[in-house]
Predicted model as a PDB file, atoms N, CA, C, CB and O in Angstrom, pLDDT in the B-factor column:
MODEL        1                                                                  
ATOM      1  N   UNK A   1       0.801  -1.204   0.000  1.00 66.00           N  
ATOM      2  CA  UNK A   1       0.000   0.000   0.000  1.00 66.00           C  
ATOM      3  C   UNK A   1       0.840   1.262   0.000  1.00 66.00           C  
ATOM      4  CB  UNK A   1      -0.909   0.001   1.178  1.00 66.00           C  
ATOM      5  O   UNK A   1       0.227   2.323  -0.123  1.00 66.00           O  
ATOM      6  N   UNK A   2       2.326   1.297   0.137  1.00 82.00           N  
ATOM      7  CA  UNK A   2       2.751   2.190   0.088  1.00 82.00           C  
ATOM      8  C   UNK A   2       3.039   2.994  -1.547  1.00 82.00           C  
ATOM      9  CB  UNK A   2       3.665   1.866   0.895  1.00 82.00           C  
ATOM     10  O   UNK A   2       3.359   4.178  -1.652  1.00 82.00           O  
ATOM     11  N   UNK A   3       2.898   2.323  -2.378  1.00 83.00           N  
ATOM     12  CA  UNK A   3       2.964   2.827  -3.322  1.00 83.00           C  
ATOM     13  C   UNK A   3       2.028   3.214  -4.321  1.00 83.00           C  
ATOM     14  CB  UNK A   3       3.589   2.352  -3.609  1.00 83.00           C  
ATOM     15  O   UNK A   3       1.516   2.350  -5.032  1.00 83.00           O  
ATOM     16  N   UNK A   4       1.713   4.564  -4.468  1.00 86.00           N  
ATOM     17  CA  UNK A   4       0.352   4.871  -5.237  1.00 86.00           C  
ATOM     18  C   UNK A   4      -0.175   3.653  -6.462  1.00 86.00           C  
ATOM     19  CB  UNK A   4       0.628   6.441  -6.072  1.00 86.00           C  
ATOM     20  O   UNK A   4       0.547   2.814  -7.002  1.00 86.00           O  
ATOM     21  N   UNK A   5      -1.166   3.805  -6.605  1.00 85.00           N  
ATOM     22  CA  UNK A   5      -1.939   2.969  -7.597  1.00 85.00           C  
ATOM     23  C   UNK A   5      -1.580   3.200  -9.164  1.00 85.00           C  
ATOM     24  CB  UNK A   5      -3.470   3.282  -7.383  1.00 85.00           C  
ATOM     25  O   UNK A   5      -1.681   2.339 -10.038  1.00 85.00           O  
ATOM     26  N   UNK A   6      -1.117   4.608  -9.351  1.00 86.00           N  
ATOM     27  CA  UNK A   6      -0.534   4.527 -10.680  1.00 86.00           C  
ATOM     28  C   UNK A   6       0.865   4.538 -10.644  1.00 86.00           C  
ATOM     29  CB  UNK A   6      -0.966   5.572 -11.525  1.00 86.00           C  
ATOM     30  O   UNK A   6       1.581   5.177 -11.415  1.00 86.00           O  
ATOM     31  N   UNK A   7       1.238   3.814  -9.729  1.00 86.00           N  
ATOM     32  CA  UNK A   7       3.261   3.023 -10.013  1.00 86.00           C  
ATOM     33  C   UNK A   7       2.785   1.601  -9.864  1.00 86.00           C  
ATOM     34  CB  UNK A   7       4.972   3.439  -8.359  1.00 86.00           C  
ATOM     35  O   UNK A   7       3.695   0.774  -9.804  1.00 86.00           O  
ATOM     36  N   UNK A   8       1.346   1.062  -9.780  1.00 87.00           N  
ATOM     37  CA  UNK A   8       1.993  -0.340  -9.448  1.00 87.00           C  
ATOM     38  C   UNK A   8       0.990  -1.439 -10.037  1.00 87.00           C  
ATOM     39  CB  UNK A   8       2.210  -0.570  -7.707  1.00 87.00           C  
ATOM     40  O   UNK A   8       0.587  -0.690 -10.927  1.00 87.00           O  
ATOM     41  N   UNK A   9       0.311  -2.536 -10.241  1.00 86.00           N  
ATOM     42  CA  UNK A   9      -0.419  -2.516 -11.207  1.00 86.00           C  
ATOM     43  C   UNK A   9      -0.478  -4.728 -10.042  1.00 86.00           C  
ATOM     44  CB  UNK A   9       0.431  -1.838 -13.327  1.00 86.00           C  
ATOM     45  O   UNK A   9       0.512  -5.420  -9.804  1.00 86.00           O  
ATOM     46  N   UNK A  10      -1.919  -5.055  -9.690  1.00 87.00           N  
ATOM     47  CA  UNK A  10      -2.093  -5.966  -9.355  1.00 87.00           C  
ATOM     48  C   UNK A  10      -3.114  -6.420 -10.015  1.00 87.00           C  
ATOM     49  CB  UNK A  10      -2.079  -5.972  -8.311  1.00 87.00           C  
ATOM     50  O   UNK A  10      -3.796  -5.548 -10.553  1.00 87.00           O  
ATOM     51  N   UNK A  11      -3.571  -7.900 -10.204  1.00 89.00           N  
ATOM     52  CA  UNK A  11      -4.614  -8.621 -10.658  1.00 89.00           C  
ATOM     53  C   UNK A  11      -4.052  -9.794 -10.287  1.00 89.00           C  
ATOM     54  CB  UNK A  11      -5.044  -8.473 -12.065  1.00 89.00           C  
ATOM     55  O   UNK A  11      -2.879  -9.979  -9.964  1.00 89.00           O  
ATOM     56  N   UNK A  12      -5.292 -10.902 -10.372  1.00 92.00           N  
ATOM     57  CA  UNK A  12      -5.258 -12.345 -10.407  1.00 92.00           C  
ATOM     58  C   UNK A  12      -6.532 -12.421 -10.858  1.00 92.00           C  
ATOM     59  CB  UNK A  12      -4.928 -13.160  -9.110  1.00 92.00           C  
ATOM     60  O   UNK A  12      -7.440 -11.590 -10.838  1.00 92.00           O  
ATOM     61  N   UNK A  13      -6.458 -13.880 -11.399  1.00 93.00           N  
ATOM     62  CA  UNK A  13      -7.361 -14.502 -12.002  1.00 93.00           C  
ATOM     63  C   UNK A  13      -7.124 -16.035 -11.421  1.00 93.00           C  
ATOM     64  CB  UNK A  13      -7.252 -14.248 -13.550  1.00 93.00           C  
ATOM     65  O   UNK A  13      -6.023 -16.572 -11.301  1.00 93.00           O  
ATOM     66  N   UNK A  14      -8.544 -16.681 -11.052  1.00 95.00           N  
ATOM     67  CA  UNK A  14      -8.800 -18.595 -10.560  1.00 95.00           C  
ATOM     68  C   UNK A  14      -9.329 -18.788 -12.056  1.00 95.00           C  
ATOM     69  CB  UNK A  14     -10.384 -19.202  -8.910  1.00 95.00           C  
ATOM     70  O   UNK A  14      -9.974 -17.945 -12.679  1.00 95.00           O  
ATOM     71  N   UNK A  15      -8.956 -20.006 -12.507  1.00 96.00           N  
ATOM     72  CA  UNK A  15      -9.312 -20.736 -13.688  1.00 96.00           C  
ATOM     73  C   UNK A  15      -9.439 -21.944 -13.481  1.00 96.00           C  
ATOM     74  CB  UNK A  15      -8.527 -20.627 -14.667  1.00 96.00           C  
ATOM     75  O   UNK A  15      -8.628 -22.437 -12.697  1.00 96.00           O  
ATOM     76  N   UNK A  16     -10.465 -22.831 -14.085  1.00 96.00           N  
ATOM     77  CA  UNK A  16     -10.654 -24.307 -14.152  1.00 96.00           C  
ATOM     78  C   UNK A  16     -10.407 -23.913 -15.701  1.00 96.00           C  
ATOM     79  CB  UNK A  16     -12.242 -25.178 -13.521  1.00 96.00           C  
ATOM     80  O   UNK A  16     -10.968 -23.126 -16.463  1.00 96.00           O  
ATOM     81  N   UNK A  17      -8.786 -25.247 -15.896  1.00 96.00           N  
ATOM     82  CA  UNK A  17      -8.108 -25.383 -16.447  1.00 96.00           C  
ATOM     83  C   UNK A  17      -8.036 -26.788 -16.789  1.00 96.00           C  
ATOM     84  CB  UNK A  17      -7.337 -24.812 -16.025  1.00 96.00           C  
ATOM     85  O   UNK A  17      -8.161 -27.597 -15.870  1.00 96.00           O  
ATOM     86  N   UNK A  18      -7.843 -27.229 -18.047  1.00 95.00           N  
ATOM     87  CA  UNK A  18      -7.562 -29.149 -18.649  1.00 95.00           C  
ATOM     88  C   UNK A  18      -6.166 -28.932 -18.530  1.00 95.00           C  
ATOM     89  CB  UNK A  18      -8.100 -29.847 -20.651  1.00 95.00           C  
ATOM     90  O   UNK A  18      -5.537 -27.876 -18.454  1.00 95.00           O  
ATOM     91  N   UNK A  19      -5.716 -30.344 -18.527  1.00 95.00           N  
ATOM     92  CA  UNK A  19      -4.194 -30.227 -18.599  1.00 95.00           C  
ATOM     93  C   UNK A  19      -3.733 -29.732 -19.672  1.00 95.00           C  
ATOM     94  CB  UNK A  19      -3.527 -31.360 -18.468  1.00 95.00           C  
ATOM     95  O   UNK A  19      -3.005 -28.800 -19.329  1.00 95.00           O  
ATOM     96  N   UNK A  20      -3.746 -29.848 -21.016  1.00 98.00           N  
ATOM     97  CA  UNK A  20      -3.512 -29.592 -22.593  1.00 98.00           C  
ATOM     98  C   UNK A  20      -3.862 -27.407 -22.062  1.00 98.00           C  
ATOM     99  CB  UNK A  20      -5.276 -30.876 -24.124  1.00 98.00           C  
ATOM    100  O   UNK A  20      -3.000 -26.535 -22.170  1.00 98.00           O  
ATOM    101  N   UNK A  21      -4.601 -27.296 -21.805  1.00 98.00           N  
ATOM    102  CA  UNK A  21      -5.110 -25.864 -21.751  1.00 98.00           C  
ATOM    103  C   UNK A  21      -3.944 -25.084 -20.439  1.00 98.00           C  
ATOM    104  CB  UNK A  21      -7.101 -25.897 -21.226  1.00 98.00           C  
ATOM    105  O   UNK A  21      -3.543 -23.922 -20.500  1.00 98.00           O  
ATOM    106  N   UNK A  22      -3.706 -25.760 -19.691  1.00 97.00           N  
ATOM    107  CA  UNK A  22      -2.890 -25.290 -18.478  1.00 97.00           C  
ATOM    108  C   UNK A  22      -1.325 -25.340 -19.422  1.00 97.00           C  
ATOM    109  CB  UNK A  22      -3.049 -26.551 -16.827  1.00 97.00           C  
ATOM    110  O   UNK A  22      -0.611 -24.339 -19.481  1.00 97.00           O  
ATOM    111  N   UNK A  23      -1.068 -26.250 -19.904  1.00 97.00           N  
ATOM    112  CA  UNK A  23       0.519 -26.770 -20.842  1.00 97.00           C  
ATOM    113  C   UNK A  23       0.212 -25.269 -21.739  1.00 97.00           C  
ATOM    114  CB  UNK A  23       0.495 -28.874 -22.185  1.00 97.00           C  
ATOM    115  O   UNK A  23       1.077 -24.488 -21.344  1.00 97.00           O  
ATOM    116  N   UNK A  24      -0.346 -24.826 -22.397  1.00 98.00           N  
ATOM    117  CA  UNK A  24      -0.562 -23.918 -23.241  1.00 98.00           C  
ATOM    118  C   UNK A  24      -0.746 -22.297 -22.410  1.00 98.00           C  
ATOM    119  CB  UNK A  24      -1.823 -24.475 -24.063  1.00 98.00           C  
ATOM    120  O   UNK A  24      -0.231 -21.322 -22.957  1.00 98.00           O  
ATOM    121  N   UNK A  25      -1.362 -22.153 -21.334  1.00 97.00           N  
ATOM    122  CA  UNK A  25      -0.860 -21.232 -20.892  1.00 97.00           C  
ATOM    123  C   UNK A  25       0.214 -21.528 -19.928  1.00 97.00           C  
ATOM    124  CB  UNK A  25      -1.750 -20.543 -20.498  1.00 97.00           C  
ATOM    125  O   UNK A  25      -0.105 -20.929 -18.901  1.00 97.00           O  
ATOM    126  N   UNK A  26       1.211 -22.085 -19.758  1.00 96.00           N  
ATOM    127  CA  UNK A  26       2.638 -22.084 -18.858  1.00 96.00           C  
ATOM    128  C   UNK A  26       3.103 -21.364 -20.229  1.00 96.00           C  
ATOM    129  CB  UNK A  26       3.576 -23.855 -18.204  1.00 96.00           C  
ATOM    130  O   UNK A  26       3.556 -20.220 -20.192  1.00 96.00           O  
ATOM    131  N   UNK A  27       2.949 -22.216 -21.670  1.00 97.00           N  
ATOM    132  CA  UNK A  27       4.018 -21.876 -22.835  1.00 97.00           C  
ATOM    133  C   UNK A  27       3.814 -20.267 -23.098  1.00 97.00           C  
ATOM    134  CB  UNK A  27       3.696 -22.855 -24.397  1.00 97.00           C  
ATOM    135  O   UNK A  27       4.857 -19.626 -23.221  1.00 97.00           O  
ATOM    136  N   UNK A  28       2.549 -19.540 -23.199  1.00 97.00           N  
ATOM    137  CA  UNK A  28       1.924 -18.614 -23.468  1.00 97.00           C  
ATOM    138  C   UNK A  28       2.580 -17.302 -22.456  1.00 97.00           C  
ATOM    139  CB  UNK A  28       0.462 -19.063 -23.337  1.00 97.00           C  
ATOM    140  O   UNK A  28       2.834 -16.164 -22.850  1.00 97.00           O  
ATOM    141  N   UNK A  29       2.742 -17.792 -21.188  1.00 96.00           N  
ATOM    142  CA  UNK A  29       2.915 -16.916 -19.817  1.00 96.00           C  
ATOM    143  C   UNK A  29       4.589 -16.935 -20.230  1.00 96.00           C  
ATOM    144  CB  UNK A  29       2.304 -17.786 -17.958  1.00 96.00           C  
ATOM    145  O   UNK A  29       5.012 -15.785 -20.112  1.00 96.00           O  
ATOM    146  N   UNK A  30       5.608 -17.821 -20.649  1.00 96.00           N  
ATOM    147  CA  UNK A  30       6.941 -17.909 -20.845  1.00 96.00           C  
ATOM    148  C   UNK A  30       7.205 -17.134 -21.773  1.00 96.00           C  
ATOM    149  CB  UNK A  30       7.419 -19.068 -21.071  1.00 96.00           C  
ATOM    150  O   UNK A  30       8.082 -16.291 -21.585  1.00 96.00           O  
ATOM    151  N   UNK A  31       6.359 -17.219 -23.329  1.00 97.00           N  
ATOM    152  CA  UNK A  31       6.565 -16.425 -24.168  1.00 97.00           C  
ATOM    153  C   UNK A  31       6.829 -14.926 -23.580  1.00 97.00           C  
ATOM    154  CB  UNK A  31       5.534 -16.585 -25.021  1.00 97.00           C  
ATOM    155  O   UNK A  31       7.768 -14.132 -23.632  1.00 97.00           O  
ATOM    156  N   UNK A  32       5.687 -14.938 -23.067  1.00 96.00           N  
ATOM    157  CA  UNK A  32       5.473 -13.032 -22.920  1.00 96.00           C  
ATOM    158  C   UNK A  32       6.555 -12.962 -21.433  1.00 96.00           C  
ATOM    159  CB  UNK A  32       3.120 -12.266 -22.428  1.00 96.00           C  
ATOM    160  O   UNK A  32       7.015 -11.909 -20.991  1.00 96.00           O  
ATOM    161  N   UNK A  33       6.694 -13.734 -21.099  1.00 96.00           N  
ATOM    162  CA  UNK A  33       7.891 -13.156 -19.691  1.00 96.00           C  
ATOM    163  C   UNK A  33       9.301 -12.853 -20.894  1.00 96.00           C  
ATOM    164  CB  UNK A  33       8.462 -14.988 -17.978  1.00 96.00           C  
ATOM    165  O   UNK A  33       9.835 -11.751 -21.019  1.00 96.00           O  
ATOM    166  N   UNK A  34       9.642 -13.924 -21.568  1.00 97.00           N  
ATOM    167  CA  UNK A  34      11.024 -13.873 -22.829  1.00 97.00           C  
ATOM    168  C   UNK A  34      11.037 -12.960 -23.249  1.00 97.00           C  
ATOM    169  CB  UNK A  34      11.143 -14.666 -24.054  1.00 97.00           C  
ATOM    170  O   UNK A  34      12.026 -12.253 -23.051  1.00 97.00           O  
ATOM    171  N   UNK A  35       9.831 -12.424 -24.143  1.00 98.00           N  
ATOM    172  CA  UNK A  35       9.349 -11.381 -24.733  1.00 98.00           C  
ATOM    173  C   UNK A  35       9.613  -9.628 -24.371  1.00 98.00           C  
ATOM    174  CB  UNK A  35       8.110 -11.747 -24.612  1.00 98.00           C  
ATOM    175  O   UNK A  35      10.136  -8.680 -24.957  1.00 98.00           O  
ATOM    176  N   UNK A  36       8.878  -9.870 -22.980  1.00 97.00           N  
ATOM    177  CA  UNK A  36       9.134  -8.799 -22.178  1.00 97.00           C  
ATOM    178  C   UNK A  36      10.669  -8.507 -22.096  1.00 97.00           C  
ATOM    179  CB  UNK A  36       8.534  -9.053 -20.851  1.00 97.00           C  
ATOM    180  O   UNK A  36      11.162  -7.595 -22.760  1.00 97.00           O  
ATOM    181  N   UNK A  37      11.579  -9.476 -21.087  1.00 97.00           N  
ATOM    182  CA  UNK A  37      12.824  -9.420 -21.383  1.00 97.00           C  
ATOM    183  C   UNK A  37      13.609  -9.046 -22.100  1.00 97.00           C  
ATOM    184  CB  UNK A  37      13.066  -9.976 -21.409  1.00 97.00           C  
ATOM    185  O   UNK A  37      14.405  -8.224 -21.645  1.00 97.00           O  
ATOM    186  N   UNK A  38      13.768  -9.527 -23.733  1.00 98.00           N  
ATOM    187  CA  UNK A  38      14.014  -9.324 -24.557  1.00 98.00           C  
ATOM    188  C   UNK A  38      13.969  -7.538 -25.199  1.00 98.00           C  
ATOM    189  CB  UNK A  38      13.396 -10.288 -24.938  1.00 98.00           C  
ATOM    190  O   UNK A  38      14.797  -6.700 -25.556  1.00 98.00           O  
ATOM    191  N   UNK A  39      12.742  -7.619 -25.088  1.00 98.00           N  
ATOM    192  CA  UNK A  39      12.589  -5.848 -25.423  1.00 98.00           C  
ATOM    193  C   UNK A  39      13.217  -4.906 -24.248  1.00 98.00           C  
ATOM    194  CB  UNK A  39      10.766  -5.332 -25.518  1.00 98.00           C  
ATOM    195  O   UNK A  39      13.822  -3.919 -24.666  1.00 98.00           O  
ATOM    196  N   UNK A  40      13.163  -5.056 -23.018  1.00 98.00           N  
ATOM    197  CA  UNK A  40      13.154  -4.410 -22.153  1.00 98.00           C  
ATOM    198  C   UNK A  40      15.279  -4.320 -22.577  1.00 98.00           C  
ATOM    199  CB  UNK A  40      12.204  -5.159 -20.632  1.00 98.00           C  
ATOM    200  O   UNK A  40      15.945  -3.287 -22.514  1.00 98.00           O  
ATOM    201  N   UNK A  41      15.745  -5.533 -22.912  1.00 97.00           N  
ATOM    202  CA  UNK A  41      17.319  -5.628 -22.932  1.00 97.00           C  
ATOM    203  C   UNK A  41      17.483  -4.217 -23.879  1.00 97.00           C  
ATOM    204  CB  UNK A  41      18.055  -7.310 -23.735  1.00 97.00           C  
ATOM    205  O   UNK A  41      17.971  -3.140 -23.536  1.00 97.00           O  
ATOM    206  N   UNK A  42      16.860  -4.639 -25.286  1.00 97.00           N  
ATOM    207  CA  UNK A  42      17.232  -3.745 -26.249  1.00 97.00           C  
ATOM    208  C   UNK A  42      16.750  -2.543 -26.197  1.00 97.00           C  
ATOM    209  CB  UNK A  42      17.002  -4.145 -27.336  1.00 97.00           C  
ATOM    210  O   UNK A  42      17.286  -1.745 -26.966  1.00 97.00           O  
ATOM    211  N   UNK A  43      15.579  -1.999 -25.277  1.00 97.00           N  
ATOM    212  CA  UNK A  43      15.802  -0.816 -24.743  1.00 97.00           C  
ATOM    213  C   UNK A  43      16.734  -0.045 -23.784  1.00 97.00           C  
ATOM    214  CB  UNK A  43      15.004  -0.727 -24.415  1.00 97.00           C  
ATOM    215  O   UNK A  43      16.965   1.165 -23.775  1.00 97.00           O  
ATOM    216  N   UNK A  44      17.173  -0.924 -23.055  1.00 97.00           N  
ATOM    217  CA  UNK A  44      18.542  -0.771 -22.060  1.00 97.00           C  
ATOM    218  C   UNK A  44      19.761  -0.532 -22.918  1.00 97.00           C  
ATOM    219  CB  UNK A  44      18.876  -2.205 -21.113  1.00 97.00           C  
ATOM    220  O   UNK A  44      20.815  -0.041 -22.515  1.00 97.00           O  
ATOM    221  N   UNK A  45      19.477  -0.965 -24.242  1.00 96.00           N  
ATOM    222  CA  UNK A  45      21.216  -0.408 -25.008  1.00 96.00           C  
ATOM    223  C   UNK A  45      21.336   0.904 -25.657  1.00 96.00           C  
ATOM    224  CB  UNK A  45      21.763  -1.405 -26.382  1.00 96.00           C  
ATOM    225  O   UNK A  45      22.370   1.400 -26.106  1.00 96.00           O  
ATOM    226  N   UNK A  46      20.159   1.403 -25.653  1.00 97.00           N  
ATOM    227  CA  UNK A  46      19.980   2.698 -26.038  1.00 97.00           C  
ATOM    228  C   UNK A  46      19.371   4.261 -24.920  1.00 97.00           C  
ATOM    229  CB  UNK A  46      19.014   2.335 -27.158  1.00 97.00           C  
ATOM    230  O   UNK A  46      19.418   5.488 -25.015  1.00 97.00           O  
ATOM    231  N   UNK A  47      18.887   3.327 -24.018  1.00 96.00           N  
ATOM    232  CA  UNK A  47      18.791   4.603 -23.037  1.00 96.00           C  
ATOM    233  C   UNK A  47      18.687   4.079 -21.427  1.00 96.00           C  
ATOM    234  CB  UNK A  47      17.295   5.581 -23.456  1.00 96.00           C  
ATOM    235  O   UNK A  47      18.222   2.944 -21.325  1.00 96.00           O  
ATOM    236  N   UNK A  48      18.975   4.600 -20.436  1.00 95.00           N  
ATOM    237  CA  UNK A  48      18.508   4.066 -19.171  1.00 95.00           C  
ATOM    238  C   UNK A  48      17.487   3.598 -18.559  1.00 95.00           C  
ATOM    239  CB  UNK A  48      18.640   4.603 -18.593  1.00 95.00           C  
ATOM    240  O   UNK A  48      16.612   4.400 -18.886  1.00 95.00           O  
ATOM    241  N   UNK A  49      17.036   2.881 -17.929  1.00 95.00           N  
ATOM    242  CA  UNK A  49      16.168   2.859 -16.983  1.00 95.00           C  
ATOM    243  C   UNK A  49      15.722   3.957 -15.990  1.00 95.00           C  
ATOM    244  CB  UNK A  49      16.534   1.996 -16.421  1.00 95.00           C  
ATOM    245  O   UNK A  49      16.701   4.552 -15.539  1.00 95.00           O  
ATOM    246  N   UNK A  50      14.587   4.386 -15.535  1.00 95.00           N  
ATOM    247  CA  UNK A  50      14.349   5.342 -14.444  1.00 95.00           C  
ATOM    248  C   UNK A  50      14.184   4.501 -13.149  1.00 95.00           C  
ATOM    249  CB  UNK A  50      13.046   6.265 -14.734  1.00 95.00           C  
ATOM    250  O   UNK A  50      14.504   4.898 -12.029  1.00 95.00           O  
ATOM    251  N   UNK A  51      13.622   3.239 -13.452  1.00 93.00           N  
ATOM    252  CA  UNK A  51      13.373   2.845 -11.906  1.00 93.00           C  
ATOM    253  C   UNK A  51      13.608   1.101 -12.179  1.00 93.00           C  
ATOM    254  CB  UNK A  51      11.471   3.392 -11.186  1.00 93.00           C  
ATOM    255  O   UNK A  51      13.894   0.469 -13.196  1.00 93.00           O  
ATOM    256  N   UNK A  52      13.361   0.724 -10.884  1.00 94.00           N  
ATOM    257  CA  UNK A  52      13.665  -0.899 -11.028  1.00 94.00           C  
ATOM    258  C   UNK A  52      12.265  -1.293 -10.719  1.00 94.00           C  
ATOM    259  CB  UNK A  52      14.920  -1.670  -9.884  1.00 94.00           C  
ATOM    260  O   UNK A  52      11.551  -0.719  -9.897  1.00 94.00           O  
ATOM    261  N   UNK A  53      11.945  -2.274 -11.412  1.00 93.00           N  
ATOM    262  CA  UNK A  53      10.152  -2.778 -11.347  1.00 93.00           C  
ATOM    263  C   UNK A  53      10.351  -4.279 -10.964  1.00 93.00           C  
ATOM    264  CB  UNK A  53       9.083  -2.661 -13.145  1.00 93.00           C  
ATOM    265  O   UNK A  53      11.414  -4.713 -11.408  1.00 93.00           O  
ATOM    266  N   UNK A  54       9.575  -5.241 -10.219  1.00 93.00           N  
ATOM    267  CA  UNK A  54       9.789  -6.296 -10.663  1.00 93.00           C  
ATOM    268  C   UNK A  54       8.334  -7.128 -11.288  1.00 93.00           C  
ATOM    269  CB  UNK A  54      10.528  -6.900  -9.579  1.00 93.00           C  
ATOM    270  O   UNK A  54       7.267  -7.214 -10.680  1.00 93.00           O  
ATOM    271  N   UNK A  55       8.578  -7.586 -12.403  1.00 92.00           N  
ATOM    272  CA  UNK A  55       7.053  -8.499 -12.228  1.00 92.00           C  
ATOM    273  C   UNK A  55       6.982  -9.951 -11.968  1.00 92.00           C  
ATOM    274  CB  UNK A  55       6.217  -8.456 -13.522  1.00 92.00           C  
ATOM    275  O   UNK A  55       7.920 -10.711 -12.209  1.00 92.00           O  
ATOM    276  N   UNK A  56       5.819 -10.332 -11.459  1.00 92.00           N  
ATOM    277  CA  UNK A  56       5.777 -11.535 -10.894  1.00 92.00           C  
ATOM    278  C   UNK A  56       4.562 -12.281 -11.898  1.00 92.00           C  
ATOM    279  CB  UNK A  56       5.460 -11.389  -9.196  1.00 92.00           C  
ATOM    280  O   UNK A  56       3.556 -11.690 -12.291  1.00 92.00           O  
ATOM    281  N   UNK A  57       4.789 -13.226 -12.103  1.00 88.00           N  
ATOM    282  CA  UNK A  57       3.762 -14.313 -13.269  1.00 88.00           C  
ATOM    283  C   UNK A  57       4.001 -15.871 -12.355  1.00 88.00           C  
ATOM    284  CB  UNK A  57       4.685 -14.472 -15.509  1.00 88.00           C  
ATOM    285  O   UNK A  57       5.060 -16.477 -12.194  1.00 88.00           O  
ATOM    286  N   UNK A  58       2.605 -16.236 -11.849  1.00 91.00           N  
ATOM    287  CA  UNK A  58       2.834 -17.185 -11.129  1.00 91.00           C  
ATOM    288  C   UNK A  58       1.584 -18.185 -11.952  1.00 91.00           C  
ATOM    289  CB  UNK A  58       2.767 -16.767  -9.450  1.00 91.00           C  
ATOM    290  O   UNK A  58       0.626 -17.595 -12.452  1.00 91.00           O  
ATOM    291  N   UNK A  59       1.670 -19.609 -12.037  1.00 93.00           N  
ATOM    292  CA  UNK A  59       0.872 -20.448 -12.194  1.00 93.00           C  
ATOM    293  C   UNK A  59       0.505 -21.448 -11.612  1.00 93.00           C  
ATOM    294  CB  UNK A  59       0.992 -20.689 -12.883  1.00 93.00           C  
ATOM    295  O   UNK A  59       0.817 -22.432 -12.283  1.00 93.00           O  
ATOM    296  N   UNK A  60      -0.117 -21.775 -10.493  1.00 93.00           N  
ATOM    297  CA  UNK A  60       0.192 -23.151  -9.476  1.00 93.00           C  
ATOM    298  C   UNK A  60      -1.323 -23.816  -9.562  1.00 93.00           C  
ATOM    299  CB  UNK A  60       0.723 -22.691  -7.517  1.00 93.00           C  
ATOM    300  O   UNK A  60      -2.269 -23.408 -10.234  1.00 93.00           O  
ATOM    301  N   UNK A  61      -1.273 -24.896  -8.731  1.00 93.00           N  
ATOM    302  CA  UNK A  61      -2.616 -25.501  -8.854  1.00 93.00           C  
ATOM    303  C   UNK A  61      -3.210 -25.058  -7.674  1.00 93.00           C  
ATOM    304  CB  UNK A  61      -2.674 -27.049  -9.006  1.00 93.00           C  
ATOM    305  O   UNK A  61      -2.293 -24.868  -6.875  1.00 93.00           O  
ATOM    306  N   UNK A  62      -4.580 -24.727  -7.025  1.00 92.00           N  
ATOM    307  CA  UNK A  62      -4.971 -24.582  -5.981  1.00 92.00           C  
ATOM    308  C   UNK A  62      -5.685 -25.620  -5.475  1.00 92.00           C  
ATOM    309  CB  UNK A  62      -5.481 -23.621  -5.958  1.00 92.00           C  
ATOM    310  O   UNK A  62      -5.959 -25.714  -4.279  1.00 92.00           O  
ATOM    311  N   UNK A  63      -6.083 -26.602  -6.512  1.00 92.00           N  
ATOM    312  CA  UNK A  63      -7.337 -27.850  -5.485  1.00 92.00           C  
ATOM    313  C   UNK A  63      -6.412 -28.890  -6.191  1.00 92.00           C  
ATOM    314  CB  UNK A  63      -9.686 -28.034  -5.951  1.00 92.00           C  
ATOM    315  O   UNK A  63      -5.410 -28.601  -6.846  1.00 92.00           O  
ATOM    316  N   UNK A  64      -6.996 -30.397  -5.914  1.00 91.00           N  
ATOM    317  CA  UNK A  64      -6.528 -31.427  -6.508  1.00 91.00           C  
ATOM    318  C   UNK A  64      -7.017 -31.324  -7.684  1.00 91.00           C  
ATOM    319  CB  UNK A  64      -6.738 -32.558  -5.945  1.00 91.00           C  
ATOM    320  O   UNK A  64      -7.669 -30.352  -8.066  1.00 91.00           O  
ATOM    321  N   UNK A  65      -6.613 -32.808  -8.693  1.00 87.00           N  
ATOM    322  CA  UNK A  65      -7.488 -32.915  -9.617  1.00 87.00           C  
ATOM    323  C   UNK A  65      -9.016 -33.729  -9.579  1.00 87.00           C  
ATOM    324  CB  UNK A  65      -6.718 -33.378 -10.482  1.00 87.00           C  
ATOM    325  O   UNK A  65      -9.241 -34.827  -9.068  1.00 87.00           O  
ATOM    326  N   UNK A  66      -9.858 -32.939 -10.199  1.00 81.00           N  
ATOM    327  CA  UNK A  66     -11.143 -33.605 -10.327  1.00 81.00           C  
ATOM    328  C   UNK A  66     -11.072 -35.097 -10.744  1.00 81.00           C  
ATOM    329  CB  UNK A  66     -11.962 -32.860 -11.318  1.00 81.00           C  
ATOM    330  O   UNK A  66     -10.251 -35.478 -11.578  1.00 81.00           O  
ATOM    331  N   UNK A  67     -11.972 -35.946 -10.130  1.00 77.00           N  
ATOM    332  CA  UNK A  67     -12.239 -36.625 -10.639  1.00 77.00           C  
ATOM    333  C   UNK A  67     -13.446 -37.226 -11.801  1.00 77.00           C  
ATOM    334  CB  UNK A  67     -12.019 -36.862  -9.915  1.00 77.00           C  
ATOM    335  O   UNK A  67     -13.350 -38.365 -12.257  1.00 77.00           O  
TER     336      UNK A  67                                                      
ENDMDL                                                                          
END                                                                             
């Protein structure tokens, strides 16, 4: 809470997920973390950073599996 609402940016989302559909967003969530990375490098070779951010992308299971 210490940091105003326009420096900082939260959400989550619960999903009932198939396995094939969960495999596809892990690949989907990796892309765009690489992605991000990637651009963020080749903006770093041309000008500075102002601040240090970190983001967090988490995927875990919360219940067992259905039977």
């Amino acid at each position: 809470f210490r940091d105003a609402p326009m420096d900082r940016e939260f959400g989550s989302l619960t999903l009932a997920l198939t396995k094939v559909e969960f495999e596809d967003l892990k690949f989907q969530l990796r892309k765009i973390r690489k992605q991000t990375q990637k651009d963020n490098s080749v903006r770093r070779m041309s000008t500075k950073g102002e601040r240090v951010y970190q983001m967090n992308l988490q995927l875990f299971p919360v219940t067992d599996k259905s039977r």
